[in-house]
C-alpha positions in Angstrom: 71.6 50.7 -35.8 69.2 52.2 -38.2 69.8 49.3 -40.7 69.8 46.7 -38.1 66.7 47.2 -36.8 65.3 48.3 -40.0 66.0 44.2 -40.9 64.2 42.9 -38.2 60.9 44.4 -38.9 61.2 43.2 -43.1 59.7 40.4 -44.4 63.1 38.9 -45.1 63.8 38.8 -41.2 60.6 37.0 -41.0 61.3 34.7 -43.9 64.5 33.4 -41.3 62.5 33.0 -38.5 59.9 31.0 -40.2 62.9 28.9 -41.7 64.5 28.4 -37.8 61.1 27.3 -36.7 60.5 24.5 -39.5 64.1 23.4 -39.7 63.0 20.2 -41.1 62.5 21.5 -44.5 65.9 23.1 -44.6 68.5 21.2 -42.5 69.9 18.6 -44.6 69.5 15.0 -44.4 72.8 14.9 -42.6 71.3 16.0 -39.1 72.1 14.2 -36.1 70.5 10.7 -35.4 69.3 12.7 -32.4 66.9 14.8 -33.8 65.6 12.1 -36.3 65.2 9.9 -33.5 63.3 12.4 -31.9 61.0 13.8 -34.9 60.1 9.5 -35.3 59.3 9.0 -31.8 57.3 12.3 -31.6 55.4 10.8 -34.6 54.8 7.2 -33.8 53.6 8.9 -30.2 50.7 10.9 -31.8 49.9 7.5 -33.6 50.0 5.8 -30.5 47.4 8.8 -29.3 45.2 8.3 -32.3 44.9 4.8 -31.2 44.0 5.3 -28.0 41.6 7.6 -28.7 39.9 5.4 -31.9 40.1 2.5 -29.1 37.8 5.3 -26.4 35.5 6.2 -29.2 34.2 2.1 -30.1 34.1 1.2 -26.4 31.2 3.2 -25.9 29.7 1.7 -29.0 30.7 -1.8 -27.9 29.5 -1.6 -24.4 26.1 -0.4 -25.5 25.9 -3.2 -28.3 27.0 -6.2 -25.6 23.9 -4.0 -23.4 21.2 -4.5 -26.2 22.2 -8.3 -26.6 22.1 -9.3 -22.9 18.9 -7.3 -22.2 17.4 -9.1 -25.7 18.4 -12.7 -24.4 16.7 -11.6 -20.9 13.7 -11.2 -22.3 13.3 -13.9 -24.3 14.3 -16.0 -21.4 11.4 -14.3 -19.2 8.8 -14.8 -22.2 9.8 -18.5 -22.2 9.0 -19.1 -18.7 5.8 -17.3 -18.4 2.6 -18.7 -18.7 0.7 -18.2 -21.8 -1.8 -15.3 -21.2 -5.3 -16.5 -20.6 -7.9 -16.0 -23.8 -9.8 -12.9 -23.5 -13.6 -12.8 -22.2 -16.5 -13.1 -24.5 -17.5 -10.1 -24.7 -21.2 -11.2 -23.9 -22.4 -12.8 -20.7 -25.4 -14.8 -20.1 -25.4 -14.4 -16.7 -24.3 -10.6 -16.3 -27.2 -10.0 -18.8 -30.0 -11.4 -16.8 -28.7 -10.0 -13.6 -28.6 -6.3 -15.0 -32.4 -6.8 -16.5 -33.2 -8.3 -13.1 -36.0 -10.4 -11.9 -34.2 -13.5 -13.3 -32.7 -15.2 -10.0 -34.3 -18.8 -10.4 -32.9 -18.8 -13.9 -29.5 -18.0 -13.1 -29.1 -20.1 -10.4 -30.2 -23.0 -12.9 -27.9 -21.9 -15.7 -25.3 -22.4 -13.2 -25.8 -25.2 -10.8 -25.8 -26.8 -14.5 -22.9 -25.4 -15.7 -24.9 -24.2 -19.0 -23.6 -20.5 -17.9 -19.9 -21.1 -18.6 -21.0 -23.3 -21.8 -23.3 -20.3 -23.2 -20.3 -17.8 -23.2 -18.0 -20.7 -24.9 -20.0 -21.0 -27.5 -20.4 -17.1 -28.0 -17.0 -16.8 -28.3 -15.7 -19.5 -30.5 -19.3 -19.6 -32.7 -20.6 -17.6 -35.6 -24.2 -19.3 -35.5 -25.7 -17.6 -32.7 -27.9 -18.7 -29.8 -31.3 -17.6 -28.6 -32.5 -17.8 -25.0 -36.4 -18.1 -24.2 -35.5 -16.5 -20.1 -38.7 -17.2 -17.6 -39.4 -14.8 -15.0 -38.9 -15.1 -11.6 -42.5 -15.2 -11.2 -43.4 -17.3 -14.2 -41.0 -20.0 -11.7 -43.3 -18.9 -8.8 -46.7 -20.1 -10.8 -45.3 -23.9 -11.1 -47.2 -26.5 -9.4 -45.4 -26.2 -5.7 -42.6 -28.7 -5.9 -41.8 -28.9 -9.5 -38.3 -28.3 -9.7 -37.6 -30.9 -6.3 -39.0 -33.2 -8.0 -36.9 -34.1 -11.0 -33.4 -35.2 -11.2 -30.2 -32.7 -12.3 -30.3 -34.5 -15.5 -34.0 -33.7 -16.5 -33.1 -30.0 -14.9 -30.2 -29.6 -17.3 -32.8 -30.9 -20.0 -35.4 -28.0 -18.9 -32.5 -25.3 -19.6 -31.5 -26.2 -22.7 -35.1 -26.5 -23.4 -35.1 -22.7 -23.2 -32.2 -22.3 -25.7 -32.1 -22.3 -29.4 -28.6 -23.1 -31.0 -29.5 -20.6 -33.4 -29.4 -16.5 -33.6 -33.6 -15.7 -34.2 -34.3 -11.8 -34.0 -37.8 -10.6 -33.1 -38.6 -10.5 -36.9 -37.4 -14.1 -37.5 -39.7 -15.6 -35.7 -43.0 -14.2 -38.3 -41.3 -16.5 -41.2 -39.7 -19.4 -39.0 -40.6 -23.2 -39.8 -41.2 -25.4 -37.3 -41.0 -27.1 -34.8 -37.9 -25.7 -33.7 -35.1 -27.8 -32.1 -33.7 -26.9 -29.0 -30.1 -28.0 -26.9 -32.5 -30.2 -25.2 -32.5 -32.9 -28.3 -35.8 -34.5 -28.7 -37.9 -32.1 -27.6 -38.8 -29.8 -30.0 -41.4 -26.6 -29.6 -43.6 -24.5 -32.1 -43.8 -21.1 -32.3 -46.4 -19.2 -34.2 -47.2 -15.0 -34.2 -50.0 -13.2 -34.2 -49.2 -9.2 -35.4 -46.1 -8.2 -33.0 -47.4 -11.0 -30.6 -45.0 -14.7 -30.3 -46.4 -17.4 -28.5 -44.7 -20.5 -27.6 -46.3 -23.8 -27.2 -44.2 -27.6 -25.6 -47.3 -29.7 -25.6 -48.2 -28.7 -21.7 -47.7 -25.3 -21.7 -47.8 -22.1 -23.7 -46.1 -18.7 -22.9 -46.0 -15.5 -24.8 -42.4 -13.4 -25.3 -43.2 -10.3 -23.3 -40.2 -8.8 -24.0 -36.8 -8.3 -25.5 -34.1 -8.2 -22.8 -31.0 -8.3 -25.0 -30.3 -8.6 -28.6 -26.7 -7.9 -30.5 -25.0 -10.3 -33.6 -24.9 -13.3 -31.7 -27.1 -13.5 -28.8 -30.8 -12.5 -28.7 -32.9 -13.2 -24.8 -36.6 -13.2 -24.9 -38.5 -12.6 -21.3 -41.0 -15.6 -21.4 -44.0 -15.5 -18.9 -44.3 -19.4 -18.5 -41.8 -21.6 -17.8 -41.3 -24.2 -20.9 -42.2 -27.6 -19.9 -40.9 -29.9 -22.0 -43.4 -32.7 -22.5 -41.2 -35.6 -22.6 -40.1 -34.9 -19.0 -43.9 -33.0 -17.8 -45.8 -34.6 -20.5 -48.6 -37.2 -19.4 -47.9 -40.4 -18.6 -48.0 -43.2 -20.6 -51.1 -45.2 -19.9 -50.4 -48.8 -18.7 -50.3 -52.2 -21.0 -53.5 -54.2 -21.5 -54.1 -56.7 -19.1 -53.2 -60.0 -20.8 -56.8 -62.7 -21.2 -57.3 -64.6 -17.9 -58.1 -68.1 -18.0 -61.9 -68.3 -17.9 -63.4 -71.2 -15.8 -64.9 -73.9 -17.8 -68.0 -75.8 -16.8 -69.3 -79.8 -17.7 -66.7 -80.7 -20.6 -64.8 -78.3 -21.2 -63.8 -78.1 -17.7 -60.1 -78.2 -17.3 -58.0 -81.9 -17.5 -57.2 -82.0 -14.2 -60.9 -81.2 -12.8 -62.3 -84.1 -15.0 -59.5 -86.6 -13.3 -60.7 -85.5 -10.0 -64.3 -85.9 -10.3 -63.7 -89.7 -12.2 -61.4 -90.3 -9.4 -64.5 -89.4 -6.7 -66.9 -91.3 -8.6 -65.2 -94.3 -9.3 -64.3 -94.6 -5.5 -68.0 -93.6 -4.7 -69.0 -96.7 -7.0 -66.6 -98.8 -5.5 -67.9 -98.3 -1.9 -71.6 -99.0 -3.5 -70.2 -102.4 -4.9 -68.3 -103.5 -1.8 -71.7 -102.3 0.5 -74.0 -104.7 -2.0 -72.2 -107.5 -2.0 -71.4 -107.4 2.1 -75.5 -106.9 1.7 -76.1 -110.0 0.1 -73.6 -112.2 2.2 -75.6 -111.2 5.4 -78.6 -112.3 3.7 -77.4 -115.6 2.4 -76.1 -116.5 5.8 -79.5 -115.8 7.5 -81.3 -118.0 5.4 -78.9 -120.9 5.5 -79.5 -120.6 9.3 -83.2 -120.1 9.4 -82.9 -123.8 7.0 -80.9 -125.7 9.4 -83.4 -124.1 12.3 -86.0 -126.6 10.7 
């Protein structure tokens, strides 16, 4: 009993079971078709598994990849259909300008009845050259002539703003060296500017102003507080004094009285010495037949 037991707790007892456990390296190839079938089927079954779980590992991947493409053909479907974004702002406004330095109402409302306003910022933001903008006060409008701005068209007011503006950038130290005359939007109607120390006066040929002040100056756009309004003169200028009167016809006495005078008055004398003629001869008949009567009276 000793021996027996002695066996089962020796490596060489442990050596036996190992080789009953793993019969497949010991049993010879002539095992039963049984257990071969069953060893292949075991095997081509954790194949199978393997598959399975290769096929549970991609679907993940492929779901998220079919995910990425249909969200990437959304949005570039939705881009296609929207509206192009409108351009940006110019970043420097005319209008919001004058109405933060205030006291420029009349101005404003000129700048946009004639759409100058909305033209001003275009140009800002699609032009390197500049502009510069001569602004009247409120009450440099209040010292016209009552009645000035009634009484010119829209065209000739649209010519009085861009009289105001310079299609040029000019900063305050420009103006000491600048030749002129200098041209305005307004076309033909140019102005001069001259200095005197810090002083720039502005003369159109009816009035002159003096820039009182700088209201806004940055790369592009420099506005000037004016205390006259800037009366072009080709619309405010004098009139144009009236043509000559053309020679009249002066009247013309004895012979060098007119053709038709001289065939009047030969016409009344030759009738008057007509009726003289006729008269003497009806004279002289009256006599004859007195004296032939007075004869035979004898």
């Amino acid at each position: 009993m000793a021996l027996s037991s002695h066996l089962k707790t020796t490596s060489f007892h442990l050596i036996l079971r190992s080789h009953l456990i793993t019969p497949s390296k010991y049993i010879p190839s002539s095992l039963p078709n049984s257990y071969t079938k069953t060893k292949s089927q075991r095997i081509k079954k954790n194949h199978q598994g393997k598959k399975k779980r290769g096929r549970k590992k991609m679907a993940p991947q492929s779901f998220f990849i079919l995910l990425v493409l249909f969200l990437h053909s959304f949005s570039s479907t939705i881009s296609a259909q929207s509206p192009a974004a409108a351009p940006a702002p110019s970043a420097t406004n005319v209008t919001a300008v004058l109405e933060k330095a205030g006291q420029f109402t009349t101005l404003i409302k000129l700048l946009k009845s004639t759409k100058m306003a909305d033209q001003i910022n275009t140009q800002l933001s699609t032009s390197n050259q500049g502009m510069t903008i001569f602004a009247p006060t409120d009450n440099a409008f209040s010292s016209l002539k009552a009645g000035t701005l009634n009484s010119i068209s829209e065209q000739q007011k649209l010519q009085l703003v861009q009289f105001h503006i310079l299609p040029s950038f000019y900063s305050a130290a420009q103006f000491q060296t600048v030749s002129n005359p200098l041209h305005t939007q307004a076309g033909n109607s140019p102005l001069n500017v001259t200095t005197s120390g810090n002083l720039v006066n502005i003369t159109t040929g009816v009035v002159n102003a003096t820039v009182a002040n700088t209201i806004f100056t940055d790369s592009q756009l420099a506005v000037y507080e004016v205390d006259q309004v800037l009366l072009p003169l080709s619309i405010f200028g004098p009139a144009a004094p009236a043509p000559a009167p053309s020679k009249s016809a002066t009247k013309v006495k004895g012979a060098d009285s007119p053709s038709g005078s001289s065939d009047r008055g030969s016409t009344a004398d030759s009738s008057t010495a007509m009726g003289l003629e006729q008269h003497g001869i009806a004279e002289a008949a009256s006599v004859g037949i007195i004296a032939i009567l007075a004869a035979l009276s004898l």
